[in-house]
C-alpha positions as CSV (number, residue, x, y, z in Angstrom):
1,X,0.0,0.0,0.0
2,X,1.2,3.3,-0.7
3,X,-0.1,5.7,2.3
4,X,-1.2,9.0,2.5
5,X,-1.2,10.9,5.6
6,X,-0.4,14.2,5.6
7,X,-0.6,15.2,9.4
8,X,1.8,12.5,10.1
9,X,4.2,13.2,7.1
10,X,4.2,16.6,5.1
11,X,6.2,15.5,2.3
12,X,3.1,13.1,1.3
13,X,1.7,16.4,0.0
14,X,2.5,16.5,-3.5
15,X,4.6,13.1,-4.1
16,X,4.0,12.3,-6.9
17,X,3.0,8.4,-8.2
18,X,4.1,7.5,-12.3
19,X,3.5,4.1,-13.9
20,X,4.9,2.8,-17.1
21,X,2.8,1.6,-19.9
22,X,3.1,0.5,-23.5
23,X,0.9,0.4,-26.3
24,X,1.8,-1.0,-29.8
25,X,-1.1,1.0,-31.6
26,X,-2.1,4.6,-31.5
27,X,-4.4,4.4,-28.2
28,X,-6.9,6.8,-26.4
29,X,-6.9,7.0,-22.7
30,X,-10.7,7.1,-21.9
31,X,-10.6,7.1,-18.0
32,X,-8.1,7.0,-15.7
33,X,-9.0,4.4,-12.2
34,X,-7.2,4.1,-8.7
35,X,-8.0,1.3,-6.3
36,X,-8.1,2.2,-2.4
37,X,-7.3,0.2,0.6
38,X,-8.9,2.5,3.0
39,X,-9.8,6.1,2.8
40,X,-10.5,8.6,5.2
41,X,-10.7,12.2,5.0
42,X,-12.2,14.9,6.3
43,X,-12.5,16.8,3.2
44,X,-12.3,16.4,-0.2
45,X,-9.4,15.9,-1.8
46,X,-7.4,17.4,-4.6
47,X,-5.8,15.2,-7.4
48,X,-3.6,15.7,-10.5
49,X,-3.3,13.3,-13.3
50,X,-0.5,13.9,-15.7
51,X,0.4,11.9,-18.6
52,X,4.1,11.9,-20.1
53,X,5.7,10.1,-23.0
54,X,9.1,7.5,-23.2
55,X,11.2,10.6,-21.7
56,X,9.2,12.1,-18.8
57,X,8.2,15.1,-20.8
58,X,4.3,15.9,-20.8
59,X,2.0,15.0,-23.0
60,X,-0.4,17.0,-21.7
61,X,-2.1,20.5,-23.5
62,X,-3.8,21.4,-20.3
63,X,-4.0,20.4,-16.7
64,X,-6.4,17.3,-15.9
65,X,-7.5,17.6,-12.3
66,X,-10.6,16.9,-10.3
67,X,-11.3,16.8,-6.5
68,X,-12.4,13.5,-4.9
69,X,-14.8,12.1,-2.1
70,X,-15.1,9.5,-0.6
71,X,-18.8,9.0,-2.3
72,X,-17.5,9.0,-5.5
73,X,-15.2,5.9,-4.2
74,X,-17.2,2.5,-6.0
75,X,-15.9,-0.4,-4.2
76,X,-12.8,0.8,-3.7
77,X,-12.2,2.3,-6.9
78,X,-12.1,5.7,-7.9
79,X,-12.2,6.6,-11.8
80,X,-12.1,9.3,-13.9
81,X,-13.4,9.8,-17.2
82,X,-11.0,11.7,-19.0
83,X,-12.4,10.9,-23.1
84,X,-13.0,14.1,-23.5
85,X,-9.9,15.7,-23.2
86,X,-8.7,13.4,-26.5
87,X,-5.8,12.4,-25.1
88,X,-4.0,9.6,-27.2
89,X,-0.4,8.1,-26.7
90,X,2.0,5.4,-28.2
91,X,4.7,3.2,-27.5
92,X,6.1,3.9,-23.6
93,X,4.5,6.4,-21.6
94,X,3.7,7.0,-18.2
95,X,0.5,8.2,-16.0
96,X,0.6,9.7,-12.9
97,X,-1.3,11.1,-9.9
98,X,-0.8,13.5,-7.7
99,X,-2.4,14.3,-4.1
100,X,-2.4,18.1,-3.7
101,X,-3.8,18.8,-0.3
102,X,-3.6,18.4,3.3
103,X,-6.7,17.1,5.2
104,X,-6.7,14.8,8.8
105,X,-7.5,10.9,8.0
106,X,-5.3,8.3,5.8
107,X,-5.7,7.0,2.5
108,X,-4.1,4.1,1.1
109,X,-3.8,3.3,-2.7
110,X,-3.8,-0.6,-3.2
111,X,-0.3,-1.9,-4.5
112,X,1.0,-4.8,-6.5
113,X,4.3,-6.5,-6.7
114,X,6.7,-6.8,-8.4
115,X,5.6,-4.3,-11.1
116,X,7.7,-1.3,-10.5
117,X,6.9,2.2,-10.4
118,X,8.2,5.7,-10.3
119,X,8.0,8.8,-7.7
120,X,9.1,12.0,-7.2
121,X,8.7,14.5,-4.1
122,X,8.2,18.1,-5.1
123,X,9.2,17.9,-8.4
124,X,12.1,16.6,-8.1
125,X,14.0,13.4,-9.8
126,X,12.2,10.6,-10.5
127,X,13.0,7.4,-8.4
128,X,12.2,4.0,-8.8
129,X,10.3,1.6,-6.4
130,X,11.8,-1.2,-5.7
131,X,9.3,-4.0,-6.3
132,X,5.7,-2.7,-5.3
133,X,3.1,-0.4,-7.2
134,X,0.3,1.6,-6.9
135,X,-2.7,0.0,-8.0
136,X,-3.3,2.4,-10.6
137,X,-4.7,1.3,-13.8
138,X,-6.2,2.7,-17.7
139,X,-9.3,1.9,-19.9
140,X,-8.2,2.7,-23.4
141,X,-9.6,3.0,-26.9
142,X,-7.0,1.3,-29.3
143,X,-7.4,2.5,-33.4
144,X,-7.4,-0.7,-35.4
């Protein structure tokens, strides 16, 4: 699990969560889902999605950011449509999310092993987990 807690740990504002994917045809990202653990907070909270191509530079023409509640949480699995932004990639990329405020509670985002994945703290460099990743995952549309 990867936790946030911000009253606990202040540098858990803004980290910033990147997974690599691949796609062998030109492919649309239509919505983008995270699966939770656990999450409590006493307000809604603020999330960034970002979307960058084979060298960590943005693919993005404008931000894509939403705030989330614990309502719109669906058995622990929070998605966000994102079709209409038109947003299509190729080859390696990588998508990532961003928590962008503080609030008292915890959340945890689900993990996997041995599937790594990439953070950075502040915008910093980008550093590889060693094993584990956030259960973070894509619907696509792929042109045939």
């Amino acid at each position: 699990m990867f936790i946030y807690n911000p009253q606990k740990n202040l540098q858990d504002i803004s980290k910033e969560l990147a997974l690599p994917f691949a796609a062998e045809k030109r492919t649309k990202i239509e919505k983008i889902n995270i699966n939770f653990a656990y999450f409590e907070s006493d307000r809604p909270i603020f999330i960034r999605y970002n979307v960058y191509d084979e060298n960590w530079n943005s693919v993005l023409s404008e931000d894509i950011s939403t705030v989330m509640t614990t309502e719109q949480i669906k058995d622990g699995e929070f998605s966000y449509d994102i079709s209409s932004k038109n947003l299509w990639v190729e080859n390696k990329f990588y998508v990532s999310f961003q928590i962008l405020n503080s609030f008292k509670g915890s959340i945890a985002v689900s993990g996997t092993v041995f599937k790594p994945a990439f953070y950075r703290k502040n915008f910093g460099e980008w550093e590889r987990t060693p094993t584990v990743s956030p259960a973070l995952n894509i619907d696509v549309k792929v042109i045939k």
